[in-house]
C-alpha positions as CSV (number, residue, x, y, z in Angstrom):
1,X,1.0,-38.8,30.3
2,X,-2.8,-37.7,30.0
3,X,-1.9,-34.8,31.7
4,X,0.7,-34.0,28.6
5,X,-1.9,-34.9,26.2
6,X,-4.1,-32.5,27.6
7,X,-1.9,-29.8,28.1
8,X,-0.9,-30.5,24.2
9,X,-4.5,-30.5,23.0
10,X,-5.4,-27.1,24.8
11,X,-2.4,-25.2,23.2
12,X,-3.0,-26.6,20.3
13,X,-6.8,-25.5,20.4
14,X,-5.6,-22.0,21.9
15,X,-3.4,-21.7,18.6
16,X,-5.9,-22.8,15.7
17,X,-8.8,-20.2,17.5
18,X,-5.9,-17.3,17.5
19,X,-5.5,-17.6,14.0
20,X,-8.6,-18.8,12.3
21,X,-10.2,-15.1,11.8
22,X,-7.3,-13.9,9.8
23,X,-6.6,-15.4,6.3
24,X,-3.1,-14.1,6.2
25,X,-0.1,-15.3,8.4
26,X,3.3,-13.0,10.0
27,X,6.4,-14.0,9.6
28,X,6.4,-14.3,13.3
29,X,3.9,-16.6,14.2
30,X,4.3,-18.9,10.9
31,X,6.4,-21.3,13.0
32,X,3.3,-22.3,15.4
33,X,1.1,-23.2,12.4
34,X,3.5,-24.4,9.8
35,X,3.7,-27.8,11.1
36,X,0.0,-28.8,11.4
37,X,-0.6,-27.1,7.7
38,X,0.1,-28.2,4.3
39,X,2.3,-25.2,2.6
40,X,2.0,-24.4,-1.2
41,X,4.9,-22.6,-3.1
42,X,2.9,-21.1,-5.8
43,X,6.3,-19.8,-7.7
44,X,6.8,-21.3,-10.9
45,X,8.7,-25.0,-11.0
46,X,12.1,-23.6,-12.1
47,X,12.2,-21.4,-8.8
48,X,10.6,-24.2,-7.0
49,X,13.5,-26.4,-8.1
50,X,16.3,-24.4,-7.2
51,X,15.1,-24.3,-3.2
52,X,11.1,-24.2,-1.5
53,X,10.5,-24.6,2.0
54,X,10.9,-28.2,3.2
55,X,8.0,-29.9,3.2
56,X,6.0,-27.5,0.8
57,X,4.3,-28.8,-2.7
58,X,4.5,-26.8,-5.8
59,X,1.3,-25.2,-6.8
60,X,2.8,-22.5,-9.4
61,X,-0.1,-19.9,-10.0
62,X,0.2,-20.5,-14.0
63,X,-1.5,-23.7,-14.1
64,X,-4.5,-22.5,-12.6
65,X,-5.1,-20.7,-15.8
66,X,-7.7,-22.8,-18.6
67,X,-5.8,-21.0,-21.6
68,X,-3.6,-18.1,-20.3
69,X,-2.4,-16.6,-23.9
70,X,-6.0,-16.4,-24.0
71,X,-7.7,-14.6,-21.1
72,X,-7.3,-15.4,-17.5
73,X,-10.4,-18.0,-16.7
74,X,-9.9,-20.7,-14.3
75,X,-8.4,-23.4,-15.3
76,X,-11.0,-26.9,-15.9
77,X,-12.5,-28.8,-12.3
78,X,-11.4,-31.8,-14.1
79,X,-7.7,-30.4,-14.3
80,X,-8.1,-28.5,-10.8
81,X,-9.5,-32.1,-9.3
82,X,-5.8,-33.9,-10.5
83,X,-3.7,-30.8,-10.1
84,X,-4.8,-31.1,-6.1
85,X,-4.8,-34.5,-6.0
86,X,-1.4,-35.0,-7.0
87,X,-0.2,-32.8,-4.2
88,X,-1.4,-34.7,-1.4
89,X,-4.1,-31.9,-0.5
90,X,-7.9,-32.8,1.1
91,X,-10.1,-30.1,1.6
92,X,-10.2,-29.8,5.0
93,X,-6.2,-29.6,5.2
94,X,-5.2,-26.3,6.7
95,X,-3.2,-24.6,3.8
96,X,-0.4,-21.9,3.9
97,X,0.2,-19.8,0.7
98,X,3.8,-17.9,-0.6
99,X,5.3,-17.1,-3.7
100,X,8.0,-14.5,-4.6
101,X,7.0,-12.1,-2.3
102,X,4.9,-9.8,-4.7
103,X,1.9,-11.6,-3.3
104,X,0.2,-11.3,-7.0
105,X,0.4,-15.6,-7.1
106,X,0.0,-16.3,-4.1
107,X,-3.4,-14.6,-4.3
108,X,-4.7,-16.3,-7.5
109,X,-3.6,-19.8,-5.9
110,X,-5.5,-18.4,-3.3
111,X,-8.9,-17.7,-5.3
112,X,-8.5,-20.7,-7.1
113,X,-8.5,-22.9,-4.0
114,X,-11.7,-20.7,-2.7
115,X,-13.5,-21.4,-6.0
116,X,-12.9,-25.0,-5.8
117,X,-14.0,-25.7,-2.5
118,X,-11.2,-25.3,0.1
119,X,-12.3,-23.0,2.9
120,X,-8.8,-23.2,5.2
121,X,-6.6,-21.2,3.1
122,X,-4.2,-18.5,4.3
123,X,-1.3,-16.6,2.7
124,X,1.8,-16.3,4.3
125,X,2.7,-12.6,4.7
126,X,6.3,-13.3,3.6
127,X,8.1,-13.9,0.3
128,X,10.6,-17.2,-0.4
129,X,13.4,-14.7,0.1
130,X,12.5,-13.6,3.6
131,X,11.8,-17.0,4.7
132,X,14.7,-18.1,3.7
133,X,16.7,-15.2,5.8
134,X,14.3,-15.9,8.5
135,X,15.9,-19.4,8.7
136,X,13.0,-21.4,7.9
137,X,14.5,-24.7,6.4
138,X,15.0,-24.9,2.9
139,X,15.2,-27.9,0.6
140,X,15.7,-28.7,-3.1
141,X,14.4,-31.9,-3.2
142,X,10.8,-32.5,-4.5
143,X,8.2,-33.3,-1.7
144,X,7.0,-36.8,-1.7
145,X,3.2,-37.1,-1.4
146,X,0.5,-39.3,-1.4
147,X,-2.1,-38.9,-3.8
148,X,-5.6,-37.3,-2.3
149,X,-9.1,-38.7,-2.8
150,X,-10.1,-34.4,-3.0
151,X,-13.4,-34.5,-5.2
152,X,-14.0,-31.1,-6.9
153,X,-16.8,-28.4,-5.8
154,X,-17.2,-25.4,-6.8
155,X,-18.1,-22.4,-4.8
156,X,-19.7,-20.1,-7.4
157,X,-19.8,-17.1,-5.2
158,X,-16.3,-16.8,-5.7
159,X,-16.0,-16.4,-9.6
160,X,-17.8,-13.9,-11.4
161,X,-18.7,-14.4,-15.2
162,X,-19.0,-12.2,-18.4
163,X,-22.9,-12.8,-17.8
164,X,-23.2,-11.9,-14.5
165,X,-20.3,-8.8,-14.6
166,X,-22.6,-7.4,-17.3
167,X,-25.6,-8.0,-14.5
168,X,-23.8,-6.0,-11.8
169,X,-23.2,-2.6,-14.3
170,X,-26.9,-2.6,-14.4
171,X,-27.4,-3.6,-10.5
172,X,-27.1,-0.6,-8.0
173,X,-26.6,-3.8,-5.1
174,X,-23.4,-4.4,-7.1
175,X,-19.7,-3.0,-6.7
176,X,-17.4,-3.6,-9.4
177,X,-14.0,-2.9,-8.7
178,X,-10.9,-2.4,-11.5
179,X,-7.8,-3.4,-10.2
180,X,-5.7,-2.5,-13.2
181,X,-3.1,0.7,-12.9
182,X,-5.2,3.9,-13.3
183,X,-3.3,4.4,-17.0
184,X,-5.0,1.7,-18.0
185,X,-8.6,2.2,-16.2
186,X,-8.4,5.6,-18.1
187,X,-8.2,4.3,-21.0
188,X,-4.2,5.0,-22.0
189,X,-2.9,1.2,-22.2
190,X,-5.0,-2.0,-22.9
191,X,-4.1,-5.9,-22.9
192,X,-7.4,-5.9,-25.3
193,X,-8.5,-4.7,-28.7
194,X,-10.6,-1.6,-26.5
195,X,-9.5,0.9,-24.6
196,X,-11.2,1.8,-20.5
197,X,-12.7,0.1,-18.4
198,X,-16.4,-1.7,-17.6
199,X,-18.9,0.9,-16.4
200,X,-19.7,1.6,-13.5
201,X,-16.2,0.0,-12.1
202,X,-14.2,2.1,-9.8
203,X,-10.3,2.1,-9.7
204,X,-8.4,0.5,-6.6
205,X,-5.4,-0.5,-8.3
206,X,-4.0,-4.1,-6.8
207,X,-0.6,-2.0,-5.4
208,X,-2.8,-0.8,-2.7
209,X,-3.2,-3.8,-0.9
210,X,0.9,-4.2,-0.5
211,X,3.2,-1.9,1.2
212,X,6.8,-1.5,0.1
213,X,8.9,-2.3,3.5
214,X,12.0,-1.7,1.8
215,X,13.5,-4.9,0.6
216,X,10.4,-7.2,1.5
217,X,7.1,-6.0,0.1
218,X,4.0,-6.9,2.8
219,X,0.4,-7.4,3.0
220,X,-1.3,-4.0,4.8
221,X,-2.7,-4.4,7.7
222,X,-6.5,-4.8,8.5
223,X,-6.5,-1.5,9.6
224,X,-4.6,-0.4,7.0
225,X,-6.8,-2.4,4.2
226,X,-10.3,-0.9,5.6
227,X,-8.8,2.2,4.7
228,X,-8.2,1.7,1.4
229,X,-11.9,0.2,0.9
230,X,-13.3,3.0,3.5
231,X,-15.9,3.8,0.9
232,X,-17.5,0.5,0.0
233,X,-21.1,-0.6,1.0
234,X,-20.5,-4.6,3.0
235,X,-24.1,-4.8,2.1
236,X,-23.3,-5.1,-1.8
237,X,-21.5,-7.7,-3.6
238,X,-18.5,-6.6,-5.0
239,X,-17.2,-8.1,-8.6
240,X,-13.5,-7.3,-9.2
241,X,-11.2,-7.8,-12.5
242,X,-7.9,-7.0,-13.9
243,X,-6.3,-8.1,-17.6
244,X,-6.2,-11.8,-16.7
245,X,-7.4,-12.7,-13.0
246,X,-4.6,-12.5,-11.9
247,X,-3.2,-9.1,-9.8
248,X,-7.1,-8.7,-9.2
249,X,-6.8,-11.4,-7.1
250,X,-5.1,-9.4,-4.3
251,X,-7.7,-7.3,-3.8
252,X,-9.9,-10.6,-4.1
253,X,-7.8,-11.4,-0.6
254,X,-7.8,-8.0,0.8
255,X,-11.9,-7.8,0.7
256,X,-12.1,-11.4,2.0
257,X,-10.1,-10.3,5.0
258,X,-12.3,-7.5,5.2
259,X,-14.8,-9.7,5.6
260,X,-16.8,-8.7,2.0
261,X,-19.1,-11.2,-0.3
262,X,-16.5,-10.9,-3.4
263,X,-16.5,-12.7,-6.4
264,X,-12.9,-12.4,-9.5
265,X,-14.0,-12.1,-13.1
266,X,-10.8,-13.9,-13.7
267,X,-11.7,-13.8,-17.3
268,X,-11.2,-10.1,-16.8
269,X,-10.2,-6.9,-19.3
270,X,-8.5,-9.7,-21.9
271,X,-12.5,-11.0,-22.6
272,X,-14.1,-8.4,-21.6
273,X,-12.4,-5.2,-24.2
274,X,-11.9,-7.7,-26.7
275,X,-15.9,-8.3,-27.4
276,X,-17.8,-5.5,-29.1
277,X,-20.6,-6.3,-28.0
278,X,-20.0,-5.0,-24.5
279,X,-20.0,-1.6,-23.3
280,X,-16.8,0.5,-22.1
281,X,-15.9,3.6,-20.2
282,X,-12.8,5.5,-22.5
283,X,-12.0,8.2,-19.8
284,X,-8.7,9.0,-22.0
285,X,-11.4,10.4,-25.0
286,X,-13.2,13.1,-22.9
């Protein structure tokens, strides 16, 4: 019997170490972790409803907005503190991400957990659609949790702020990255009153980060990803935005993988084009 218990223990240490650089999970190793984590489906409560993977809470990516008609900040660490609590989540739970497959929730549920303390947080490189034909079991029946005693922290290195985005245009240790489509970086569509982008931002639009695999959309690969952000400095800090926090957030998860000090200005293009008193870069003028 101590034998087994041994033998049990050492797998299990041989699995968490396997995994614990990476912050995203494949479809074909999801089944060695799935059991010891707590899984978030960060669709919205209608999809939830109609079928989630058994065992997973509901965490959908729109009530981690403060006021989302409004601009994309974070919603309250009051609000976070019961939102988590209800679920049944501690901090130091493992956690697995999905949502539809586009990743775009996934990643702001993601971020949002980052920002408020939780440091065991993967995504699941997978949509609800492939898991389900992957045969993962599937239930329609709300979860049934106990209520956590999670207390709220914030991590501030993970949010970036109207005050300190307007800091890093004017700081050369600074990379601020627009994850918008180029259209709008130019200048040709805008969420906000103004039309560009932030100065000094550079345009790595969030479809970069995924690759179309026919039917299932993925995560690139690490190889793939460093790549894509080939040209960035890992000494600087890198602030990224969108129109609301929210499609920003996947290259918020590609640079973490990377292994980059990142921070979301989830308050993003919606604040930022609709105050006058802020500079912006109208490439579509020129």
């Amino acid at each position: 019997m101590l034998r087994l218990f041994l033998v049990s223990l050492t797998l299990f240490f041989i699995t968490s170490n396997l995994f614990a650089d990476k912050l995203s999970i494949e479809l074909e190793d999801l089944s060695k972790v799935i059991s010891s984590s707590k899984v978030i489906d960060a669709r919205s409560s209608d999809l939830f409803l109609k079928g989630h993977l058994k065992d997973s809470v509901n965490l959908p990516a729109t009530i981690t907005y403060e006021n989302k008609s409004k601009n994309g900040k974070i919603t309250t660490p009051t609000k976070m503190q019961e939102i988590i609590q209800n679920l049944g989540i501690n901090v130091n739970d493992s956690i697995l991400i999905y949502d539809d497959g586009t990743f775009f929730d996934a990643s702001r549920v993601f971020w949002s957990l980052e920002v408020y303390g939780f440091e065991n947080v993967k995504l699941i490189n997978a949509g609800f659609n492939e898991l389900k034909k992957n045969s993962f079991e599937i239930s329609k029946n709300p979860t049934k949790v106990k209520k956590s005693d999670y207390i709220v922290s914030i991590n501030n290195k993970r949010l970036a702020t109207k005050f300190s985005t307007q800091i890093a245009t004017k700081n050369d240790s600074q990379i601020i990255i627009d994850a918008r489509p180029e259209e709008s970086y130019v200048g040709k569509k805008s969420v906000a009153k103004r039309f560009g982008h932030i100065p000094k931002a550079i345009n790595i639009p969030a479809g970069h980060n995924i690759n179309d695999k026919g039917e299932n959309l993925k995560l690139k690969t690490l190889d793939e990803l460093k790549e894509v952000y080939k040209s960035l400095d890992k000494n600087k800090k890198i602030v990224i935005y969108c129109k609301i926090g929210r499609i920003a957030s996947t290259n918020y998860f590609a640079l973490r993988e990377l292994g980059f000090d990142v921070a979301n200005y989830d308050a993003s293009w919606k604040e930022w084009g609709n105050d006058f008193s802020l500079p912006v870069v109208n490439l579509s003028e020129n």
